[in-house]
C-alpha positions in Angstrom: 0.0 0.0 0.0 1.2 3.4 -1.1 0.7 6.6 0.7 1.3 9.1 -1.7 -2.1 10.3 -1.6 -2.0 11.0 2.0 1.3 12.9 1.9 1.5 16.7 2.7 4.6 18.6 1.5 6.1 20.4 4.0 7.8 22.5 2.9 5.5 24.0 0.5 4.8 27.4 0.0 8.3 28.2 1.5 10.4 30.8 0.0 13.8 32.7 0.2 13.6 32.9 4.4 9.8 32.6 4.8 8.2 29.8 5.9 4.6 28.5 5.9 2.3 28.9 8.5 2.6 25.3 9.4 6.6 25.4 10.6 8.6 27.0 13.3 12.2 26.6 14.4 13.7 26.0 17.9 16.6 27.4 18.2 16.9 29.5 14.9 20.0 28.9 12.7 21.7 32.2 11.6 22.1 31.1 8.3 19.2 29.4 6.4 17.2 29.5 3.5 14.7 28.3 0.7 15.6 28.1 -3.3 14.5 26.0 -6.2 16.4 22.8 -5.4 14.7 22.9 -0.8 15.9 24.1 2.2 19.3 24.6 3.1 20.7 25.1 6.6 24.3 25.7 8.0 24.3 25.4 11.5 26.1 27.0 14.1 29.0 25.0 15.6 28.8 23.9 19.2 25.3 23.0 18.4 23.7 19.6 19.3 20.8 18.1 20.5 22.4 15.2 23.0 22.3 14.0 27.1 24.2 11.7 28.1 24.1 10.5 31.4 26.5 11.9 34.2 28.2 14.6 30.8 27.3 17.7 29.0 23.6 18.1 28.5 23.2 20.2 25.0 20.0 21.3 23.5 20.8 24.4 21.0 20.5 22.2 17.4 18.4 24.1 14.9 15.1 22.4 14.6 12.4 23.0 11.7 9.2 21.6 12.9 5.8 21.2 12.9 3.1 19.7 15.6 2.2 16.3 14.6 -0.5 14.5 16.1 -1.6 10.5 16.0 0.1 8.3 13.9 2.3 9.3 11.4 5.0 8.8 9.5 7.3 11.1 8.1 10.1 11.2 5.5 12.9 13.5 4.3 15.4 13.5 2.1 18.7 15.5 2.6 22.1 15.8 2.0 24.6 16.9 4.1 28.5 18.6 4.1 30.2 16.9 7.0 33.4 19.1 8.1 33.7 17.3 11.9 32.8 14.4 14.4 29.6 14.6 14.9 28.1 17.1 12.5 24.9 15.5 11.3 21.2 16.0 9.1 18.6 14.4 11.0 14.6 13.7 11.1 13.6 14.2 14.8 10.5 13.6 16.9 10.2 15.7 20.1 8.3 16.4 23.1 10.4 18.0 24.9 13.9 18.7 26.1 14.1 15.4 27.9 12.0 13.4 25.5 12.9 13.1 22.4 14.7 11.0 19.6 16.8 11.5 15.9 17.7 9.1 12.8 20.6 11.2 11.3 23.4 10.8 8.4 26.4 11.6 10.5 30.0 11.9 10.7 31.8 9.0 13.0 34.5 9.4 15.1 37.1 7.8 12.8 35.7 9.9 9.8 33.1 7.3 8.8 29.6 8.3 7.2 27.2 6.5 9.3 23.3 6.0 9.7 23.0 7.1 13.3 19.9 6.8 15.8 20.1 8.4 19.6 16.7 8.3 21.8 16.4 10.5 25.1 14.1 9.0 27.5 16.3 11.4 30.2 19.4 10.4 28.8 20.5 9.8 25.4 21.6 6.5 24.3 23.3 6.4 21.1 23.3 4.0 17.9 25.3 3.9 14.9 24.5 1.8 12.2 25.1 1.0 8.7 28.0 2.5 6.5 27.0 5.6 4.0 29.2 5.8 0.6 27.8 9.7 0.6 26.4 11.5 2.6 22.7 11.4 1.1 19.6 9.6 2.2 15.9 9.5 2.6 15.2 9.3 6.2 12.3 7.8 7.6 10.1 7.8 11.1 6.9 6.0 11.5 4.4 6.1 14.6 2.0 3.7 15.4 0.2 4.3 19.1 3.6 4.3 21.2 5.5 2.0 19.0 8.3 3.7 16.4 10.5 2.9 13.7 13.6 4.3 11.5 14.4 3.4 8.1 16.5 5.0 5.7 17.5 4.1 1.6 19.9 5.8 -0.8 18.8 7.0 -3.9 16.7 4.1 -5.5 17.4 1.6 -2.9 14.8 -0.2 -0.8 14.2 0.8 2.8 16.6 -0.2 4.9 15.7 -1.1 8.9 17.3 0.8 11.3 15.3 0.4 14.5 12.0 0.2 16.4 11.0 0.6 19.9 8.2 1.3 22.3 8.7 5.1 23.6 5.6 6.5 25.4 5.1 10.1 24.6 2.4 12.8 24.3 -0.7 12.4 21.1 1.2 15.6 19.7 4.6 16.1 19.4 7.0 18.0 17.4 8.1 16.4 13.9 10.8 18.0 12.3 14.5 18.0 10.8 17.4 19.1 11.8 21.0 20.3 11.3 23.9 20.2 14.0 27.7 20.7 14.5 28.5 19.7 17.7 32.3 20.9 17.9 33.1 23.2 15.0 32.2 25.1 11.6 31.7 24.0 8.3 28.4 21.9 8.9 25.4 22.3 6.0 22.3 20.7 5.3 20.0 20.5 2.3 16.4 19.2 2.7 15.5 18.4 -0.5 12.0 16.8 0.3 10.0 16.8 4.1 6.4 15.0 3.7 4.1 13.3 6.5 1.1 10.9 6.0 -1.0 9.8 8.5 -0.7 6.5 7.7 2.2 3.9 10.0 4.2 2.0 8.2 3.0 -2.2 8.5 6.0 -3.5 9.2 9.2 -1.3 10.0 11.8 -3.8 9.7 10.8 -4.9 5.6 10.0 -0.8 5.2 6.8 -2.1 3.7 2.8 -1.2 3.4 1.7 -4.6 3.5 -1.9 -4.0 3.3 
């Protein structure tokens, strides 16, 4: 089963450095805007969204959002210039500062591109997965009730499992993407594509509609 026909774009109706009445940033980028080819953000450095236990607790990433409520799922595709550890593109679900979680294409330690997820439940664990040859994917989070799941593909790949879990959170929360560059400059993001349906995927793990 398809949900194209459910889909709403966005980032429609966005322009230049306007956006539509359905998105608002936390934490504001300096430097962002809209143009033919989607939205491209360059993030401040020292910005993250991340808390791990008994460490630094940083909240300051730039987050484009809107409020989401039900089931959903939700899927953007970006590309991202990686100068550092850590510097990322992410799809995130929030509630609040404490409560949230991210599937991002992000730098490694050792200079790897990685599929990364972290989920903050109080502290932030933190996940990475599968190996990126660039740094480009279609990211992809799915609700159903208080059950989740990330999946990501590369251009014209199937979907690719990534993880699912039980989290409970709020009927609404905040769905958005973001951009971060947790320890230097030279981080930037391009959302090419950011759509939500109302409709949960069937089964997360095959990336599948099966009905």
């Amino acid at each position: 089963m398809s949900n194209n026909k459910t889909e709403i774009n966005l980032l429609a109706n966005c322009s230049s450095t306007s956006l539509n009445k359905n998105l608002k940033w936390i934490n504001e980028p300096a430097h962002w805007n809209f143009d033919e080819k989607g939205l491209h953000i360059v993030p401040q450095p020292k910005t993250d969204f991340f808390r791990p236990y008994n460490g630094p607790q940083v909240d300051n990433a730039c987050l484009l959002y809107t409020n989401v409520k039900g089931d959903f799922t939700a899927c953007s595709s970006m590309s991202v210039v990686l100068a550092g550890f850590g510097d990322a593109a992410a799809l995130t679900v929030r509630s609040d500062s404490n409560n949230w979680f991210k599937i991002c294409i992000e730098r490694s330690p050792v200079g790897d591109i990685s599929i990364v997820s972290v989920i903050t439940n109080g502290w932030s664990d933190d996940s990475n997965g599968e190996l990126l040859s660039q740094p480009a994917a279609t990211l992809r989070i799915t609700r159903k009730g208080d059950t989740f799941g990330m999946n990501y593909r590369t251009e014209n790949g199937n979907w690719r499992f990534v993880r699912a879990f039980s989290f409970k959170l709020p009927e609404e929360v905040m769905v958005g993407v973001h951009a971060q560059a947790p320890f230097q400059a030279g981080c930037s993001a391009s959302i090419s594509s950011f759509t939500l349906s109302s409709i949960p995927v069937d089964d997360v793990r095959s990336g599948e509609y099966l009905k």
